[in-house]
C-alpha positions as CSV (number, residue, x, y, z in Angstrom):
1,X,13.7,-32.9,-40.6
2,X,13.6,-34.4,-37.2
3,X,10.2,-35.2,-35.6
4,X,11.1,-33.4,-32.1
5,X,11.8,-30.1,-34.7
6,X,8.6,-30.7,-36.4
7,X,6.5,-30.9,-33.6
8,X,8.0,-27.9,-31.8
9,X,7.5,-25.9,-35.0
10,X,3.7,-27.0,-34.6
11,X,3.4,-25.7,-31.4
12,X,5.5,-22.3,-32.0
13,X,2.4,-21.9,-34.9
14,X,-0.2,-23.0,-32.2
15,X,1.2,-20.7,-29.9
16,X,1.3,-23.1,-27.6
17,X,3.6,-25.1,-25.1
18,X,4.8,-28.3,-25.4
19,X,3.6,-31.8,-22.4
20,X,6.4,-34.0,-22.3
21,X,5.7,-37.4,-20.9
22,X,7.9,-40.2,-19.4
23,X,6.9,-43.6,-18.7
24,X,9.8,-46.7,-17.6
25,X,9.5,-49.7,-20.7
26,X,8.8,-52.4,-19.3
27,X,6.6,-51.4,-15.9
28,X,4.8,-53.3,-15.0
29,X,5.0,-55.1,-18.7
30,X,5.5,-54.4,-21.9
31,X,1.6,-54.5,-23.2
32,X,0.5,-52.0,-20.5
33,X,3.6,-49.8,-22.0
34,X,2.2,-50.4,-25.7
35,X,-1.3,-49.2,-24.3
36,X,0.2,-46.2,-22.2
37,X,2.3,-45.0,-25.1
38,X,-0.8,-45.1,-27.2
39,X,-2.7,-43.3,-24.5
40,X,-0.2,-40.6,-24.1
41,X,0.1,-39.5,-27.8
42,X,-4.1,-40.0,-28.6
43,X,-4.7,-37.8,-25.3
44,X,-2.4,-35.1,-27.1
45,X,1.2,-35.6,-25.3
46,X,3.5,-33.9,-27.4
47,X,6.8,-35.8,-27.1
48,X,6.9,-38.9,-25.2
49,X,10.4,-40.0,-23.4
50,X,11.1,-44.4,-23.1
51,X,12.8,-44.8,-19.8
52,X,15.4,-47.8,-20.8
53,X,15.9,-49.6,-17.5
54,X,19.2,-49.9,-16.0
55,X,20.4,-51.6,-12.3
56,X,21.7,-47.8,-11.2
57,X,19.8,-45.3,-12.6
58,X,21.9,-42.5,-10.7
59,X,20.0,-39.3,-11.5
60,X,16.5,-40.3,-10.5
61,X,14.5,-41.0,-7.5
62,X,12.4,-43.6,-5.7
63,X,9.4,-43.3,-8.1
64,X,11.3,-44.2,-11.1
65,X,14.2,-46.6,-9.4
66,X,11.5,-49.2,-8.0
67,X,9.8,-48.8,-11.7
68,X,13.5,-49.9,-13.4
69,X,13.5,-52.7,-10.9
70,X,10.1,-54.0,-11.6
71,X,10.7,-53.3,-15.5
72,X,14.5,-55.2,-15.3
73,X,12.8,-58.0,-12.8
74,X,10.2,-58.9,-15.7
75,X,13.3,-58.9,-18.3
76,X,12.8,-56.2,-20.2
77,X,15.8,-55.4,-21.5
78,X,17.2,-53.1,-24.3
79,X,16.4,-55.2,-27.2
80,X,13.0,-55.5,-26.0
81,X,12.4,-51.7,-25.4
82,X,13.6,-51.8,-29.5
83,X,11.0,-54.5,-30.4
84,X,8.2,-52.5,-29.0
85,X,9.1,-49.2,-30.6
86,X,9.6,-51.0,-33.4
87,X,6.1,-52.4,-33.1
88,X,4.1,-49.5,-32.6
89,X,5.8,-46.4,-33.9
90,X,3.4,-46.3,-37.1
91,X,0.5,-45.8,-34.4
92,X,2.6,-42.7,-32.8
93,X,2.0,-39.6,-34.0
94,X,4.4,-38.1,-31.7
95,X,8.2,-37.9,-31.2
96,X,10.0,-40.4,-29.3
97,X,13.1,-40.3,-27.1
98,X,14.9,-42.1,-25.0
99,X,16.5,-41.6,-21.7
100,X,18.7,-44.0,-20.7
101,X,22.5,-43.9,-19.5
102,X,25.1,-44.3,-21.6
103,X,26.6,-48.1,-20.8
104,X,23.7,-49.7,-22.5
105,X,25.0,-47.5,-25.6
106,X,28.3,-48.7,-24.9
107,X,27.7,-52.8,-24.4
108,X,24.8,-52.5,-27.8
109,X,27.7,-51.0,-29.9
110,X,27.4,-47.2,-30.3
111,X,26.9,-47.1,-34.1
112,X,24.7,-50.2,-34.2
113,X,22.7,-48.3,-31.6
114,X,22.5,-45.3,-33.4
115,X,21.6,-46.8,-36.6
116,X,18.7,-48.9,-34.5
117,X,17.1,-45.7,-33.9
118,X,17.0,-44.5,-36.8
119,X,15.3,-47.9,-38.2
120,X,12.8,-48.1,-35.4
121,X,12.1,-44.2,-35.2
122,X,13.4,-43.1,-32.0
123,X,14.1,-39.4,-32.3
124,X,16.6,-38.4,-29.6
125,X,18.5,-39.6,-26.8
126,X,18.7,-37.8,-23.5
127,X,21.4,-39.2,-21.9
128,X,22.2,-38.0,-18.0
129,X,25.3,-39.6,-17.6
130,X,27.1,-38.2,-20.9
131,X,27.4,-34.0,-20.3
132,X,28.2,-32.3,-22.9
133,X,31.8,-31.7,-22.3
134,X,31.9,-35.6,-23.4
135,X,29.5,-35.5,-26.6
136,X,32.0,-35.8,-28.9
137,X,32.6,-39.3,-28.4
138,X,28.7,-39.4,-30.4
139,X,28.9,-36.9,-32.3
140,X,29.2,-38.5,-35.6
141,X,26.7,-40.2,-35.1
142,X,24.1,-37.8,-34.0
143,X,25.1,-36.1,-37.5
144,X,25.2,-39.5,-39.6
145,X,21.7,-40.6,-38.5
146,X,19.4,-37.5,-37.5
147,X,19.0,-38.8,-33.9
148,X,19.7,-35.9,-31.8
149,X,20.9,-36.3,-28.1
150,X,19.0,-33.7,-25.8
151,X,20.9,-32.1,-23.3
152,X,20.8,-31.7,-19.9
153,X,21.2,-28.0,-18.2
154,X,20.9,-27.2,-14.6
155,X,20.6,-23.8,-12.3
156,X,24.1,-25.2,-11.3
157,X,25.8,-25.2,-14.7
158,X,26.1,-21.6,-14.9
159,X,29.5,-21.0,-16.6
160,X,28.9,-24.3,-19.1
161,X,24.8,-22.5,-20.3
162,X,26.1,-20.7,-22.9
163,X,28.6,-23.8,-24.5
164,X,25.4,-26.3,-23.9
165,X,22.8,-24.1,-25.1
166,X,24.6,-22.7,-28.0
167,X,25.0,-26.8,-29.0
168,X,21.9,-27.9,-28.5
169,X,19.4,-29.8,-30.8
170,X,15.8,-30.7,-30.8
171,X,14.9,-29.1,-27.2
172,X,16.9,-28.4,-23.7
173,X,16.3,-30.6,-21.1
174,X,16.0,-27.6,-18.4
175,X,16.8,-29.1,-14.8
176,X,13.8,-27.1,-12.3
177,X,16.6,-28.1,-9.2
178,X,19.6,-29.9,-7.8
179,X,19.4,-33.2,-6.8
180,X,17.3,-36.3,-8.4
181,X,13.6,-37.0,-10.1
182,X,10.7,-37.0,-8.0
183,X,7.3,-34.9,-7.0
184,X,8.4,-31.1,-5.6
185,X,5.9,-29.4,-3.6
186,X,7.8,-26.1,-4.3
187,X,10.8,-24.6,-6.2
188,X,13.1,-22.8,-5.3
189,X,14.9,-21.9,-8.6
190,X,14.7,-18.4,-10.3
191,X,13.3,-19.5,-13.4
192,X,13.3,-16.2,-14.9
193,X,16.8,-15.7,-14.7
194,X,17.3,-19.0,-15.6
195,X,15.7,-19.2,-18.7
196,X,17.2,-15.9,-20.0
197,X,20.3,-16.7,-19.7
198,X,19.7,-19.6,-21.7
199,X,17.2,-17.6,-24.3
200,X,20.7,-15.3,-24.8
201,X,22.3,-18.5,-26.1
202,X,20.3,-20.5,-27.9
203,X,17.1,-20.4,-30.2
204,X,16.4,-24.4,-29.1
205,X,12.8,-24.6,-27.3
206,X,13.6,-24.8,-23.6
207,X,11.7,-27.9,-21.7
208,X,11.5,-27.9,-18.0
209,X,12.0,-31.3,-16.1
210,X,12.5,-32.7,-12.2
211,X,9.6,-32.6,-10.1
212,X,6.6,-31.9,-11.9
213,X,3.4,-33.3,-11.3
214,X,0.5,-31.4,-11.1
215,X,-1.3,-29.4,-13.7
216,X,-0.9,-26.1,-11.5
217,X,3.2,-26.8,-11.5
218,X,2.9,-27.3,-15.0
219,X,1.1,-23.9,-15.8
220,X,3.3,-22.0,-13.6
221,X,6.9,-23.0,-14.6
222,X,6.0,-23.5,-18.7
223,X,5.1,-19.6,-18.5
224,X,8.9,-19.2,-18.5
225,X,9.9,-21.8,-20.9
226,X,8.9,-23.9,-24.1
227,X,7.2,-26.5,-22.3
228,X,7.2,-29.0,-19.0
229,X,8.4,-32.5,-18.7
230,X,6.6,-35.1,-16.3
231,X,8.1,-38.4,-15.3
232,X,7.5,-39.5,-11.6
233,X,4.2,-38.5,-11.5
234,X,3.2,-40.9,-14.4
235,X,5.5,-43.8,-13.8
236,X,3.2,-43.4,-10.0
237,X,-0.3,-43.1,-12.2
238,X,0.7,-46.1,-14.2
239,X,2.3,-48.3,-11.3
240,X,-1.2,-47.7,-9.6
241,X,-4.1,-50.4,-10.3
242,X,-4.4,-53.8,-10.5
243,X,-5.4,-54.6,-13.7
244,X,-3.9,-52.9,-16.9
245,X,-7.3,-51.4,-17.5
246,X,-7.1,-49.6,-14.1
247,X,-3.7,-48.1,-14.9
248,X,-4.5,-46.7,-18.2
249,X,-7.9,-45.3,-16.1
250,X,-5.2,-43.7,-14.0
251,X,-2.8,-42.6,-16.6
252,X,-6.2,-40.7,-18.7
253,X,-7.2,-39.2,-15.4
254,X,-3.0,-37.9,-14.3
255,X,-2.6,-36.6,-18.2
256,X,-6.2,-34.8,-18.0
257,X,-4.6,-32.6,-15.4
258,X,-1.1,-32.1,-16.6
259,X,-2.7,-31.2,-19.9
260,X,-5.0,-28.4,-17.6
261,X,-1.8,-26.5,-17.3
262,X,-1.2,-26.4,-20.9
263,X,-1.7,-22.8,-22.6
């Protein structure tokens, strides 16, 4: 079984909902990424997402561009971001994914890439630039080594919910709004509705993502779902401090009131 299916399992028994984490490999180096990762998954984050950096990452904000940027400046690449999983995934308790856009896949070789995940222990791939109208071109892959790719569904898809949620593995990535990443101080989304519609579809736990970043934010919009994602919020905690003890400081403090919101 996949880790991302065992751990949601967990949490349907607990009766709980899921904190899913992002951080950007690589920002500000890969040692304070070992230490973060660590962090995350010993202060209870239950699935933790690897930003791969990439030159145009198209479907996030400032927060998380200038992170890429720093993270590709101090030449952290691909193979890197595989040589730390690699190194510390018998420390992680938790599942793993990646998000990262699909020409990295492309230029590594898509089955080589595949089957590198599965050696290392990365669990899924969420992947903003392949929809699913265009999964098939991994399919085979997804199947041949147990590496799911976690879909992306937004207010806007409305005709395409029932094709993506009725496909989905591991968890749906649940898009709160339009536009890019970044801290919200309010949505305007009707997350009931939402989330019914794609409850009618699909029995996959339904995650939502995009502007999270307070404990409060997370309490209210994981009452209609499975669970609440945070990225720019952390990528900000960790970025802030000069030393790497001061960011992990900073990181402990930022997942101490995500986790508040937790029921």
């Amino acid at each position: 079984m996949n880790r991302i299916d065992e751990r949601f399992e967990s949490l349907k028994k607990e009766g709980r909902k899921a904190l899913i984490t992002f951080l950007t490999v690589g920002d500000p180096d890969l040692d304070v990424s070992a230490e973060a990762i660590r962090t995350m998954d010993a202060e209870g984050v239950d699935l933790i997402e690897l930003g791969v950096p990439f030159s145009d990452p198209a479907a996030d904000g400032p927060t998380i561009q200038a992170a890429d940027e720093r993270a590709i400046a101090g030449g952290t690449d691909i193979h890197k971001v595989f040589g730390l999983v690699e190194e510390i995934r018998s420390d992680i308790k938790a599942p793993m994914v990646f998000l990262l856009y699909y020409n990295v896949m492309l230029q590594y070789g898509l089955e080589e890439f595949f089957r590198k995940c599965a050696e290392t222990g990365v669990d899924g791939l969420i992947i903003p630039d392949l929809p699913y109208e265009e999964s098939d071109e991994i399919a085979e892959y997804v199947d041949k080594y147990n590496v799911y790719q976690i879909f992306l569904v937004s207010p806007a898809s409305k005709g395409r919910i029932e094709k993506i949620a009725s496909h989905a593995k591991g968890f749906l990535y649940c898009v709160s709004s339009m536009g890019v990443t970044g801290e919200k101080s309010e949505f305007r989304t009707n997350f009931e509705k939402f989330f019914a519609e794609i409850k009618k579809y699909s029995s996959v736990p339904a995650c939502v993502g995009f502007g999270i970043s307070s404990g409060e934010q997370v309490r209210e919009l994981s009452s209609y779902c499975d669970g609440a994602i945070v990225g720019s919020a952390v990528v900000k905690a960790i970025a802030t401090g000069d030393t790497a003890q001061e960011r992990i400081a900073n990181l402990k403090a930022k997942l101490a009131d995500l986790k508040s919101g937790i029921a």
